[in-house]
C-alpha positions as CSV (number, residue, x, y, z in Angstrom):
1,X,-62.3,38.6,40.0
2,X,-61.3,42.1,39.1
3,X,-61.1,44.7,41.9
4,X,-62.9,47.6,41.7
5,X,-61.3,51.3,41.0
6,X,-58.8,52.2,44.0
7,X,-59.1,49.0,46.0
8,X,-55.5,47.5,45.1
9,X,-54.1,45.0,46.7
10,X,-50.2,46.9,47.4
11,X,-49.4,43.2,49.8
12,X,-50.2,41.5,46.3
13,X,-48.8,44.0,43.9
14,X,-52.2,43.9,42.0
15,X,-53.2,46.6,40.2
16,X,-56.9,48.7,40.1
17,X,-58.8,46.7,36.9
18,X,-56.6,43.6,36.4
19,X,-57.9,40.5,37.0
20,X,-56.7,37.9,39.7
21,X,-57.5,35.1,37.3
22,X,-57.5,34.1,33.6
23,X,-59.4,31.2,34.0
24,X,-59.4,29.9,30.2
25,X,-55.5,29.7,30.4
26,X,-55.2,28.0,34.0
27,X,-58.1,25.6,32.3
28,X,-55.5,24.4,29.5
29,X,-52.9,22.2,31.7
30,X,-56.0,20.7,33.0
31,X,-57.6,19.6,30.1
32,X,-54.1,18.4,28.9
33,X,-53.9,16.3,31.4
34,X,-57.3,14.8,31.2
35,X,-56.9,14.8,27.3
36,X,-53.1,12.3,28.1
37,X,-55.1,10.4,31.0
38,X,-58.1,9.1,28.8
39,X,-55.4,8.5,26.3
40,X,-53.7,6.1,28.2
41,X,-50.6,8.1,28.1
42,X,-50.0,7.5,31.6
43,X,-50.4,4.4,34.2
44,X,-50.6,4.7,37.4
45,X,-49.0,1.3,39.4
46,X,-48.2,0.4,43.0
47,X,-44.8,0.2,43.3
48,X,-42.9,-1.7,46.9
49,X,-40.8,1.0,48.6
50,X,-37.7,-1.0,47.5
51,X,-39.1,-0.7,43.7
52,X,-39.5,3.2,44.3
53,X,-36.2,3.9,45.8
54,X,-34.6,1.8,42.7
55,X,-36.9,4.3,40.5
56,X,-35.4,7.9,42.7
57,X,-32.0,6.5,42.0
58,X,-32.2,5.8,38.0
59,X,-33.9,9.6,37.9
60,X,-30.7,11.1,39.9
61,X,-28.4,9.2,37.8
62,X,-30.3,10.5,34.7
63,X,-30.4,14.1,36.6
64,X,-26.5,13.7,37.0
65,X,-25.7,12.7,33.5
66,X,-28.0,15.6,31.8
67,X,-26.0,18.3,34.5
68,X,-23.1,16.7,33.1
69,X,-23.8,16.8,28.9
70,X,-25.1,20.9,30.2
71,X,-21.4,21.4,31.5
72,X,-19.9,19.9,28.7
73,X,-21.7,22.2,25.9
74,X,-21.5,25.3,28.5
75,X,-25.7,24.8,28.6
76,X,-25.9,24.9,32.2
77,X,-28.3,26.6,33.8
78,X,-27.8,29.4,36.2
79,X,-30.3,26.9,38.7
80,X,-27.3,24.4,37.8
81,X,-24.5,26.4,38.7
82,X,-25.8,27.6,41.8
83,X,-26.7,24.1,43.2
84,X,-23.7,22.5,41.9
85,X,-21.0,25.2,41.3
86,X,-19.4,25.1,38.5
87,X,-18.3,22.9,35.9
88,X,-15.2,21.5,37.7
89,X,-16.7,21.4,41.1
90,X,-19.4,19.2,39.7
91,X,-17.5,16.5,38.5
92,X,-15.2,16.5,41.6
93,X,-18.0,16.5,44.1
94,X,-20.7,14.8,41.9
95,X,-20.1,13.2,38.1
96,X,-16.8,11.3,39.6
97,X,-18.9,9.9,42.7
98,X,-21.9,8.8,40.2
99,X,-19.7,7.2,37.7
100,X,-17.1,5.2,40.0
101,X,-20.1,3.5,40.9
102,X,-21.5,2.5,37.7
103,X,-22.0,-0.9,36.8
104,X,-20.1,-2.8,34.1
C-alpha cells in the first residue's frame, strides 16, 4: 500500500510515496521456514510440564554460561549489561548462584 501525495501518516512517521509493505522481503522468513519444515529440520513433540520445565532450565543455564564467555572476552552486549549490570555484578548475583549448583 503506498499513500497517496499529502496523506502522511505523522502518528506513523510514514512518509508521502513510501510503501507500508515490501511484501517480497517479509515473504522470505516464511518460505524459510516452510523450506526447514518440509526438510525435517524441525520436530515438533509433546513434552509433560515436568519435561518442559527441565527443557527452560538447560536453556537459562546455557543463557547464563554464554553471558558469562561475553563478560569474559568484553563481548557483552549493551541488552547484557543493562539486565545484568556489569561484569562483576553478574557473577555475584548470577554465574556464582548457577554454578554452586552444578552437578558433579
Amino acid at each position: 500500500m503506498v499513500l497517496p501525495q499529502g496523506a502522511a501518516s505523522k502518528s506513523r512517521g510514514v512518509s508521502p510515496g513510501i510503501p507500508l509493505r515490501q511484501p517480497g522481503i517479509s515473504r522470505i522468513p516464511h518460505d524459510a521456514i516452510e523450506y526447514a519444515l518440509s526438510q525435517d529440520a524441525a520436530a515438533y513433540r509433546d513434552i509433560s510440564p515436568k519435561d518442559y520445565r527441565l527443557f527452560q532450565l538447560a536453556d537459562y543455564i546455557c543463557g547464563i554460561e554464554l553471558t558469562a564467555t561475553k563478560y569474559d572476552r568484553n563481548t557483552a552486549t549493551r541488552t547484557d549489561q543493562a539486565f545484568f549490570g556489569g561484569s562483576s555484578s553478574f557473577k555475584k548475583n548470577h554465574l556464582k548462584k548457577i554454578r554452586k549448583k552444578l552437578l558433579g
